[in-house]
Backbone bond lengths (Angstrom), bond angles and torsions (degrees), N, CA, C in turn:
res aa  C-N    CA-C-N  psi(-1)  N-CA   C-N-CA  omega(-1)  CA-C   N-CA-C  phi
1 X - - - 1.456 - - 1.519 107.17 -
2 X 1.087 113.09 121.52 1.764 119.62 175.69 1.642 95.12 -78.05
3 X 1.817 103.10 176.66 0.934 130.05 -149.56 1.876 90.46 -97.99
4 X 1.143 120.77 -27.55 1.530 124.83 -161.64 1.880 88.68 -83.57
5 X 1.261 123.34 -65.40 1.655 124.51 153.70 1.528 119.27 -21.11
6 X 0.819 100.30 -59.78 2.011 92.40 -171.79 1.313 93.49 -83.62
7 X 1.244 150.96 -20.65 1.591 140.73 174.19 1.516 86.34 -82.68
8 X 0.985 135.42 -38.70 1.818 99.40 -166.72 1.557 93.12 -95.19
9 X 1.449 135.90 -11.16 1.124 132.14 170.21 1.425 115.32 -61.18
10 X 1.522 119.33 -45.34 1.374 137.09 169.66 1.636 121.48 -41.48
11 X 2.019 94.72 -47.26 1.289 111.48 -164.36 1.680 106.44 -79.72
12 X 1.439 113.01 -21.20 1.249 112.27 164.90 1.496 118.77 -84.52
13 X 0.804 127.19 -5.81 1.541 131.12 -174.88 1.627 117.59 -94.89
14 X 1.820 103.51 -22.88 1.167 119.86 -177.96 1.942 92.25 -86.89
15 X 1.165 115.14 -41.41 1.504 110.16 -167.74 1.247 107.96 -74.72
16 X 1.637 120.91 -34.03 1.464 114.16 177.75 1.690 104.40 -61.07
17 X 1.684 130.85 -13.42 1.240 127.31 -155.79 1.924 90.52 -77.57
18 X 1.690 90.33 -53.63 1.202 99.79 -164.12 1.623 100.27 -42.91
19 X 1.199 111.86 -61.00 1.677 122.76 -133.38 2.106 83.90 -62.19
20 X 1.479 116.88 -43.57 1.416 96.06 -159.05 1.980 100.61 -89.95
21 X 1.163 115.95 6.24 1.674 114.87 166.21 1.988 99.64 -52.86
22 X 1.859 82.69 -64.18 1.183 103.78 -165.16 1.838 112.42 -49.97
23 X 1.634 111.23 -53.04 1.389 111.47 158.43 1.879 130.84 -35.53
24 X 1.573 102.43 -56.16 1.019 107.86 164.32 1.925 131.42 -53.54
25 X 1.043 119.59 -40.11 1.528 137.38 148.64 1.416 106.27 -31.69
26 X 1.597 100.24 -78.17 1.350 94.71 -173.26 1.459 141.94 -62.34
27 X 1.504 124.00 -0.02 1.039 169.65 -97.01 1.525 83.43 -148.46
28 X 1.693 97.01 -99.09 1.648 106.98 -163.63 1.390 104.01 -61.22
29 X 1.033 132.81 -25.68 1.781 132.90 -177.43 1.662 100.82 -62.70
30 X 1.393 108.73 -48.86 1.652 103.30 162.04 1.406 136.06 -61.25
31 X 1.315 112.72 -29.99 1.837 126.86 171.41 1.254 89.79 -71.60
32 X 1.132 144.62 -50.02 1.583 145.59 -167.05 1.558 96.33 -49.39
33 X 1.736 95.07 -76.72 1.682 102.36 -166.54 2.188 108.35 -64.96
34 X 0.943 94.33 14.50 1.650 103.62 -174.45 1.893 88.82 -99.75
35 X 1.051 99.13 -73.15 1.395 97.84 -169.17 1.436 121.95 -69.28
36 X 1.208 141.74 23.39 1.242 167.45 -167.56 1.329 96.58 -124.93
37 X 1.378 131.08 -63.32 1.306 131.12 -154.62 1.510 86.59 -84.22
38 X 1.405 139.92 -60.86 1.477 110.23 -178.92 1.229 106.97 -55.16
39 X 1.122 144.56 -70.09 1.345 144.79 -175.59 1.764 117.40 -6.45
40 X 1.140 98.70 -59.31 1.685 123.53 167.87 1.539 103.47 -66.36
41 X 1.081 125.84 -49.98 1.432 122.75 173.16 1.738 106.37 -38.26
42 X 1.212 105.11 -82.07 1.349 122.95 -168.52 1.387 119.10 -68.23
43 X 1.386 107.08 14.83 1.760 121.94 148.05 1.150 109.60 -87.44
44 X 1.200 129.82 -82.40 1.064 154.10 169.09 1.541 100.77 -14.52
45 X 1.325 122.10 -61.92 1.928 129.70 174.54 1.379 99.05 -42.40
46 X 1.264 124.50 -63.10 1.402 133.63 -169.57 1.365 112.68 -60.40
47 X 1.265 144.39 -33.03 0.938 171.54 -169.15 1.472 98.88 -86.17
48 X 1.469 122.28 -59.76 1.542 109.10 -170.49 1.673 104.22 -98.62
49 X 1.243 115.24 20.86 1.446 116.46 174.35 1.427 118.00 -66.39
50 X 1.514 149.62 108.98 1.003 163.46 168.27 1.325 117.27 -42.01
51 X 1.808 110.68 104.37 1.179 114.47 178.65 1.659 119.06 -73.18
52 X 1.069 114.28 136.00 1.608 119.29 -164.08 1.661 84.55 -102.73
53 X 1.248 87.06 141.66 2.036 109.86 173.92 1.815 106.04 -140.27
54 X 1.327 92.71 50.15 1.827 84.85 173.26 1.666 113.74 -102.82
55 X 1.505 94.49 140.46 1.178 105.85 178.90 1.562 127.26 -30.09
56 X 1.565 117.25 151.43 1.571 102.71 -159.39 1.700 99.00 -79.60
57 X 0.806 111.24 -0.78 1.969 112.96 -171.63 1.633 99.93 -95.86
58 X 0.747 99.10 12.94 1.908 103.19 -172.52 1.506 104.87 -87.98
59 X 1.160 117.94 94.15 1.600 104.03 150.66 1.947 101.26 105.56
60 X 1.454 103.59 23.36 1.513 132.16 179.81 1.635 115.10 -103.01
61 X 1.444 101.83 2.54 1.502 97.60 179.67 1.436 104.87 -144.66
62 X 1.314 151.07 -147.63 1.307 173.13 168.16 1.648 124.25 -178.14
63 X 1.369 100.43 129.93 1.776 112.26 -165.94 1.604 85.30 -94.94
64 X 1.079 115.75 150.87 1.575 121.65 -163.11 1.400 94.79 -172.45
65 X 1.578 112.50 33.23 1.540 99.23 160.30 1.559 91.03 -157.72
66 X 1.398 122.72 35.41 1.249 141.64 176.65 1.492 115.41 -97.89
């Protein structure tokens, strides 16, 4: 292996480093903004969940000849 080979062998090995740091970054910065946005979701659900006020005799029997 010459010296002009392992420097451009090097120089690719250093750029593949860069390119998947940079992938990886971009990656968790999205799981971040992913899990935030459900996060906020599932306030918000809880929050617009509909409080039920039915009478306490409601739903204590079954018609079974209806």
């Amino acid at each position: 292996m010459d010296i002009v080979a392992a420097a451009a062998f090097s120089s690719d090995m250093a750029q593949a480093n860069v390119a998947a740091d940079a992938q990886i970054a971009v990656l968790k910065k999205a799981m971040n903004i992913e899990s935030s946005s459900a996060l906020q979701l599932l306030q918000v659900a809880v929050q617009a969940a509909p409080q039920v006020s039915n009478p306490p005799h409601l739903g204590n029997s079954i018609n079974t000849f209806a």
